[in-house]
C-alpha positions in Angstrom: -23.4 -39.1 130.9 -22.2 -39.5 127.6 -18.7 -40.8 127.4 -18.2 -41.0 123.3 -16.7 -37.3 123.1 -14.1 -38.6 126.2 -13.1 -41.6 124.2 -12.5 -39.5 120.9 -10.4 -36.9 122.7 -8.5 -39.6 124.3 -7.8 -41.5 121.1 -6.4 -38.4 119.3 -3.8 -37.2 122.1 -2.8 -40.5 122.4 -2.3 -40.9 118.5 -1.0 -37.3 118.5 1.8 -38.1 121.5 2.6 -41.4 120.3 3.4 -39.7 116.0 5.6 -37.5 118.2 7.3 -39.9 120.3 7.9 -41.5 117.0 9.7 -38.2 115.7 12.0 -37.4 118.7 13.0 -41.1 118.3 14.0 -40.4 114.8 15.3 -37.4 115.5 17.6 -38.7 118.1 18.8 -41.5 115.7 19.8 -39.3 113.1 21.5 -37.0 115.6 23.6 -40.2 116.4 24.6 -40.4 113.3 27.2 -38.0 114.0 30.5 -38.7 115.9 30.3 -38.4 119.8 31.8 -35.0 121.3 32.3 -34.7 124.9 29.7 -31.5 125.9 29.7 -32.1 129.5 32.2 -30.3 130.9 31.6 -27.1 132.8 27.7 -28.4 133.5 26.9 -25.3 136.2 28.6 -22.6 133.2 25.8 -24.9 130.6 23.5 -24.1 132.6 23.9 -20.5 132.9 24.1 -20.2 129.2 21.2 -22.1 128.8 19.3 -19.9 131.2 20.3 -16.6 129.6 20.5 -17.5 125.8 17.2 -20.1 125.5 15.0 -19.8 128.5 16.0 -15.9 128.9 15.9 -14.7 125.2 19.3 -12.9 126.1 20.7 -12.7 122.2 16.9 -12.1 120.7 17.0 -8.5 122.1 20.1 -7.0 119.9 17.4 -6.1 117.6 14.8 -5.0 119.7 11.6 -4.7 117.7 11.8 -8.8 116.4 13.0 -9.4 120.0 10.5 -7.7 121.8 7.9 -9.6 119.6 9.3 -12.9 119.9 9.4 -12.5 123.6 5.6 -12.0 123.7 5.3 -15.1 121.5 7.6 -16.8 123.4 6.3 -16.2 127.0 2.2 -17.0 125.4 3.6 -20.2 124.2 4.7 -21.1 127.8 2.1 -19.6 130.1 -1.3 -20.4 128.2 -0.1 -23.9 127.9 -1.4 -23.6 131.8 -4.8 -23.7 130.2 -3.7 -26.1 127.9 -3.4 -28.5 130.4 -7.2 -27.6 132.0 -8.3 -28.5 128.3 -7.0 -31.6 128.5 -7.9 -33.0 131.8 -11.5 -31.2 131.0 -11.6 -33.2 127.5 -10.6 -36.6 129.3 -12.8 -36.6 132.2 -15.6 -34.6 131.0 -15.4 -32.0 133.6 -15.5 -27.8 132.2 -13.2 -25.5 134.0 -12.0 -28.0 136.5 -9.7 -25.6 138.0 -11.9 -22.9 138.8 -12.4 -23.8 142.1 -8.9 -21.4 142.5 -11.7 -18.5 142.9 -10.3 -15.6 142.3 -7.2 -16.7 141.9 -8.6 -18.6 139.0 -9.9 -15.7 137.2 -6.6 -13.6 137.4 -5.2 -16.4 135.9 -7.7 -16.6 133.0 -7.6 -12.5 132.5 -3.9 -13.0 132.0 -4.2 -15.3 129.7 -6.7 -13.7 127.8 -4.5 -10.5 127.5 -1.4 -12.7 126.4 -3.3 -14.5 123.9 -4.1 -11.2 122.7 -1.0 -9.7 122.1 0.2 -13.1 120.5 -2.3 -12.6 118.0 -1.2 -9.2 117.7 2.9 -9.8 117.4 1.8 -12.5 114.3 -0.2 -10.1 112.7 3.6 -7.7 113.0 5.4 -10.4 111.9 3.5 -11.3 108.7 3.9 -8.0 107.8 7.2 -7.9 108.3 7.5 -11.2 106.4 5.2 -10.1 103.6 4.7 -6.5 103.2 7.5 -4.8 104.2 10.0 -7.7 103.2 12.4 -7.8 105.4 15.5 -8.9 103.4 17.1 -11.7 104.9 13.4 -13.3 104.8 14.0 -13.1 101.0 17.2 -14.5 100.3 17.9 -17.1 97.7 17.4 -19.9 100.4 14.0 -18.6 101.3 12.2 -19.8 98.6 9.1 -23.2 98.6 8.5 -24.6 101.7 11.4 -22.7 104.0 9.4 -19.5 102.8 6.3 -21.0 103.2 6.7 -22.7 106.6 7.1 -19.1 108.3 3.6 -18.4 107.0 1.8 -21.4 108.3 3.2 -20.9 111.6 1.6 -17.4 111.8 -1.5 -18.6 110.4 -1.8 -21.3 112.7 -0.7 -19.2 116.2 -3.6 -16.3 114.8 -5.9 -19.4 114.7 -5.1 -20.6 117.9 -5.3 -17.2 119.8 -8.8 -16.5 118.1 -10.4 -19.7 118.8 -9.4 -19.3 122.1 -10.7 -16.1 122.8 -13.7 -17.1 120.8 -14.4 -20.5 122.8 -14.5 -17.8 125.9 -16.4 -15.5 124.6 -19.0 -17.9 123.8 -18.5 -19.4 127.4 -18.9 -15.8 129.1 -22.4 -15.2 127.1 -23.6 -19.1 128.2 -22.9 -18.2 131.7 -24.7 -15.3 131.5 -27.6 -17.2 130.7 -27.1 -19.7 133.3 -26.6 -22.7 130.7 -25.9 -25.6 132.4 -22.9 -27.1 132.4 -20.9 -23.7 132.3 -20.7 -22.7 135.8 -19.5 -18.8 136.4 -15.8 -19.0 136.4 -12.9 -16.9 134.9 -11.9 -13.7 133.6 -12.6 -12.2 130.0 -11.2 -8.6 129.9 -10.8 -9.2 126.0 -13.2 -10.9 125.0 -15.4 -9.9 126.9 -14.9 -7.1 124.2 -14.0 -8.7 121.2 -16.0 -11.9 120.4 -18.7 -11.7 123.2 -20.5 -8.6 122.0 -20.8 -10.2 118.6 -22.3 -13.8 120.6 -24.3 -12.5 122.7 -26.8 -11.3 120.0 -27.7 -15.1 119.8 -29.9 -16.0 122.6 -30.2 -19.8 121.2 -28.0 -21.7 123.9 -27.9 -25.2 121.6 -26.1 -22.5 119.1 -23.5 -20.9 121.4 -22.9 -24.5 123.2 -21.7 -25.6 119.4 -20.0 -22.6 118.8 -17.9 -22.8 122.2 -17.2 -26.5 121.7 -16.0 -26.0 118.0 -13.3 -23.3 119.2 -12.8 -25.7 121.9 -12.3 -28.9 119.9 -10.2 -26.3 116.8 -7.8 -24.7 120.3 -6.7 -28.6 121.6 -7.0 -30.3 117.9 -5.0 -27.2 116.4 -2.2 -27.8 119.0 -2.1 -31.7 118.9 -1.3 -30.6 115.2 1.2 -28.2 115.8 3.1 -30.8 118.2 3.7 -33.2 115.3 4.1 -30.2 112.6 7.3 -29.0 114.5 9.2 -31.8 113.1 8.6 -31.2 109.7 9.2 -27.0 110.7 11.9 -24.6 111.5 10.2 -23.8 114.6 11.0 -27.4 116.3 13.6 -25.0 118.0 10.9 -24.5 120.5 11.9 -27.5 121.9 15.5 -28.4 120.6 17.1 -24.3 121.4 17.0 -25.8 125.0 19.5 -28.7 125.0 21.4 -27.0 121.7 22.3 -24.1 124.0 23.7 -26.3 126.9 25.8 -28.2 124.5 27.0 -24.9 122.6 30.6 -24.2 122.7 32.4 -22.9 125.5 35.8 -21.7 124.3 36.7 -18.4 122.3 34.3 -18.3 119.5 37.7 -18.2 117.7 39.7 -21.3 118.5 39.2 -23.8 116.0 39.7 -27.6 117.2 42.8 -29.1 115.9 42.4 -32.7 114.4 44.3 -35.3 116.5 45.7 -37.6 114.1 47.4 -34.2 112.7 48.7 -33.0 116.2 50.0 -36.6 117.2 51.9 -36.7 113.9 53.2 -33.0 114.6 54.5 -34.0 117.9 56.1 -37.2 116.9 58.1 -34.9 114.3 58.7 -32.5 117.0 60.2 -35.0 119.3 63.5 -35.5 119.0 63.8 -38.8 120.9 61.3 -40.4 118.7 62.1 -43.3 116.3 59.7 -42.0 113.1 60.1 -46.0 112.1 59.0 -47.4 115.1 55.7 -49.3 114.8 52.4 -47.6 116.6 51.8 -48.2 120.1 48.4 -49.2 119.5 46.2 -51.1 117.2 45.6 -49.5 113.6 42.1 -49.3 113.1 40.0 -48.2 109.9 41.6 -44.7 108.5 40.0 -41.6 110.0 38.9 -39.4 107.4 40.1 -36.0 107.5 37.8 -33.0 108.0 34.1 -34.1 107.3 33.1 -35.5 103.8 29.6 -36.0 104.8 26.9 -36.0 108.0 28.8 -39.3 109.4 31.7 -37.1 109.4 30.2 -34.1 111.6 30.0 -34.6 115.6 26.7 -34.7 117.3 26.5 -30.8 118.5 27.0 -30.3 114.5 23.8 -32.1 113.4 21.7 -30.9 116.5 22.6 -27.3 115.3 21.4 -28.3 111.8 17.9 -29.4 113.2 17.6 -26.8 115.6 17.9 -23.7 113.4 15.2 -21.0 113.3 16.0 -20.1 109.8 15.6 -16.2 111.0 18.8 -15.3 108.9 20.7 -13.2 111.0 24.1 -14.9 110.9 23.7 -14.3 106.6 22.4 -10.8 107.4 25.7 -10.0 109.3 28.1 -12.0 107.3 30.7 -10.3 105.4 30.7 -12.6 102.6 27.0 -12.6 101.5 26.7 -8.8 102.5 29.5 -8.2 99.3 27.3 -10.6 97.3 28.7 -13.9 97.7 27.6 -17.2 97.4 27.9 -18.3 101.1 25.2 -18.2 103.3 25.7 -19.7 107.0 21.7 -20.1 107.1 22.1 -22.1 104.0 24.7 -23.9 105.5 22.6 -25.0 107.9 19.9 -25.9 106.2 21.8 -27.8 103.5 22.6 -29.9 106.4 19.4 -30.7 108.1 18.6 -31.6 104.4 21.1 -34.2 103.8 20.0 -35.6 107.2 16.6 -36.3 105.9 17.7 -37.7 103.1 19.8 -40.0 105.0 17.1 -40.6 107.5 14.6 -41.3 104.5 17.3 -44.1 102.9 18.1 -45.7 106.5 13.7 -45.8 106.8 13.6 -47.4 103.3 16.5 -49.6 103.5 16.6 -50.4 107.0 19.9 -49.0 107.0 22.0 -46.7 104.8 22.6 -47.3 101.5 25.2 -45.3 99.6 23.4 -43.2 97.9 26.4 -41.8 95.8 25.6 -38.1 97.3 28.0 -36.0 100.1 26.9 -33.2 102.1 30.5 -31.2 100.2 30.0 -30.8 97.0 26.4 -32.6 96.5 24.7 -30.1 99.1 27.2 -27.3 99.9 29.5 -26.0 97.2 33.2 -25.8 97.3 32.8 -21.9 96.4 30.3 -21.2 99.6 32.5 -22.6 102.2 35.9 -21.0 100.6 34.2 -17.9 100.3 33.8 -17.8 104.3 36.3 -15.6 106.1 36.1 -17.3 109.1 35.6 -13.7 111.3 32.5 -16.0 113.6 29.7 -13.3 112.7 27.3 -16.2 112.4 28.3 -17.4 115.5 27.5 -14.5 116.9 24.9 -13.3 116.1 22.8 -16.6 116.3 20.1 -16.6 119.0 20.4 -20.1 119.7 24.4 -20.3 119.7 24.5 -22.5 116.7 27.6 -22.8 115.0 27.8 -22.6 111.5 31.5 -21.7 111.2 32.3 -25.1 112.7 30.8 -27.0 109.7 32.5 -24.9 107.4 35.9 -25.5 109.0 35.6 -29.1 108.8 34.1 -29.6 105.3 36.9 -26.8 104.1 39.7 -29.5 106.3 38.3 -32.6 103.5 38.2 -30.8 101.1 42.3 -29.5 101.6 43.9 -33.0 103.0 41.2 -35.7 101.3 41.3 -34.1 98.0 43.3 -31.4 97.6 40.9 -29.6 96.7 42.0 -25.6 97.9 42.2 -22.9 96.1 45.4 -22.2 93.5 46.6 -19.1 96.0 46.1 -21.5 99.1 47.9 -24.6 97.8 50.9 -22.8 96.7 51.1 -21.5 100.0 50.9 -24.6 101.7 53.7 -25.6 98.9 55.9 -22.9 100.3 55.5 -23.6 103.6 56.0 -27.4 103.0 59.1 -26.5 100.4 61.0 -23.2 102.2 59.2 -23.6 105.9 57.3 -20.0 104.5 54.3 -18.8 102.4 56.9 -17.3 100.4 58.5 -18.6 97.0 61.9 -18.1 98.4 64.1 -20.3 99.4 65.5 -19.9 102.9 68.9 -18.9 101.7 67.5 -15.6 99.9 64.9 -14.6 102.6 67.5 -11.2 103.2 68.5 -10.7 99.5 66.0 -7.7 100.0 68.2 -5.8 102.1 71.3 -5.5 99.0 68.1 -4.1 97.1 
């Protein structure tokens, strides 16, 4: 037996799984980059959410027509990888169809697939469309634009690819069969094609010729998804993997109770407490200064950076937020991805350097404008209405906190309210004396 096409196979999923291993190791440094937040409260409520929100699709169906699509995709992605894993242990031992011996049971399985595979292909084919012909508009949005546009594309390409030299590499295995070609005993199921790429095979009676033509689908199929495996990094659609532990460690509370910074609320108590001496010296051990709100990614929690990395890019927290619907600048997709950005560029000087350099650059400012995040309104429709539970609002929040106590950096209207408050203990320019001068009016 020849054992050469055995080796090769083995040699490219182990360089394939070790590139990735590589990535989720990088992936996980830079997510600990972040500071640590406790997420593990509540575990059997995580859970749940994860359940219903990642595993379930439960937000994906608000709009039914992308959600109904994405669930076909979805489900494909999980189930065919059954076959996936026949592929594998066929291409490392040399066996074909090694679990055939299921009988019937078998075939079922393989007719299911085949349908699934088709209706993959068949969603893509509705989401390019909607991508490029009808141009849905929050596909075309300012952020949208090189590779973030492009990636989308190459996704749908590749998934089309994948379904067709699936059903191909059957086809062509249903016509050798047929014939009694060695090597392909009768196994499986082909209700599609059967219908689809057989017809068109079978017109070749030259077995040598169908035998390259099913192991070329063959070798495209496993090859094409060794690809894909390390192409998730570099793509929006490494969600596949990441919407699973970013759901469990999404927030719990009200979507609208912001966290209070603790330095802030120790300092109000201490001036709320009338027993305390305001002179007295700390309790504990002064360490470096905590900087207030987040200046940068060092500055963001862990949650914060995993949300970066695992957005889909879909767009529908900018399609339903006030502020970019009434034109604008802030875009919580943006957001986002302005994040995951400054991460790589991090991640690229800490590869470079062997550790970070400063580089001179800050998420605020450098990445995300001062006029996006004070143009947010803070009403949590991007919370809502991600898929995922990613937060956007959160980041906002904190970068909006640096820029007010760090560099005073808030609006005219906001800092003379804060003035106010500070000055006459209200947002009014009135001193406390004249608050009921109105009522002589």
């Amino acid at each position: 037996m020849n054992y050469i096409p055995n080796v090769i196979f083995a040699l490219i999923m182990i360089g394939s799984l070790w590139f990735f291993s590589q990535n989720v190791k990088k992936i996980i440094r830079n997510i600990k980059l972040g500071k640590k937040i406790d997420r593990f409260d509540n575990p059997s409520e995580r859970w749940a959410t994860m359940a219903r929100v990642a595993l379930g699709q439960g937000k994906m169906t608000v709009r039914p027509v992308a959600g109904f699509l994405h669930i076909i995709v979805y489900v494909g992605f999980l189930l065919i990888n059954i076959e996936v894993a026949e592929i594998i242990i066929d291409g490392l031992f040399g066996t074909h169809r090694v679990l055939s011996f299921l009988g019937g049971f078998y075939d079922a399985m393989i007719g299911f697939f085949e349908v699934l595979a088709f209706l993959v292909l068949v969603s893509c084919v509705i989401f390019w469309i909607r991508r490029n012909i009808v141009k849905v508009q929050r596909f075309w949005k300012p952020e949208m634009k090189d590779f973030p546009k492009d990636d989308a594309n190459y996704i749908l390409f590749m998934e089309v690819a994948f379904m067709f030299a699936l059903l191909t590499m059957n086809g062509a295995d249903q016509v050798l069969q047929q014939m009694g070609a060695e090597h392909y005993p009768v196994a499986g199921s082909f209700p599609i094609s059967s219908w689809l790429t057989a017809p068109i095979l079978s017109h070749f009676n030259d077995v040598t010729f169908l035998t390259i033509v099913e192991r070329a689908a063959w070798w495209f199929h496993i090859i094409g998804i060794f690809f894909f495996l390390n192409y998730l990094y570099y793509s929006k659609h490494l969600h596949i993997i990441l919407a699973f532990p970013n759901t469990w460690f999404s927030k719990l509370e009200p979507k609208g109770e912001f966290t209070n910074l603790e330095s802030v609320t120790n300092e109000v108590k201490l001036m709320m407490d009338p027993n305390a001496d305001p002179f007295a010296a700390p309790t504990e051990p002064v360490g470096e200064p905590e900087t207030f709100g987040a200046k940068d990614i060092f500055d963001l929690n862990q949650v914060q950076l995993l949300n970066a990395y695992t957005c889909t890019e879909c767009g529908r927290c900018t399609s339903e937020c006030p502020a970019n619907l009434t034109g604008k600048k802030l875009s919580p997709r943006k957001i986002m991805m302005d994040t995951r950005d400054r991460i790589e560029d991090v991640s690229k000087n800490i590869d470079k350097n062997g550790g970070f350099v400063d580089d001179g650059k800050t998420l605020v400012n450098d990445y995300i404008s001062a006029e996006e995040l004070w143009a947010c309104t803070s009403c949590n429709a991007c919370t809502q209405a991600c898929p995922i539970n990613i937060d956007p609002l959160s980041i906002i929040i904190d970068l909006r906190r640096y820029l007010v106590m760090e560099q005073s950096a808030a609006p005219n209207e906001l800092n003379m309210m804060m003035t106010n408050v500070e000055n006459n203990g209200a947002p009014w320019q009135f001193n406390n004396a004249d608050r009921l001068n109105w009522v002589q009016d």
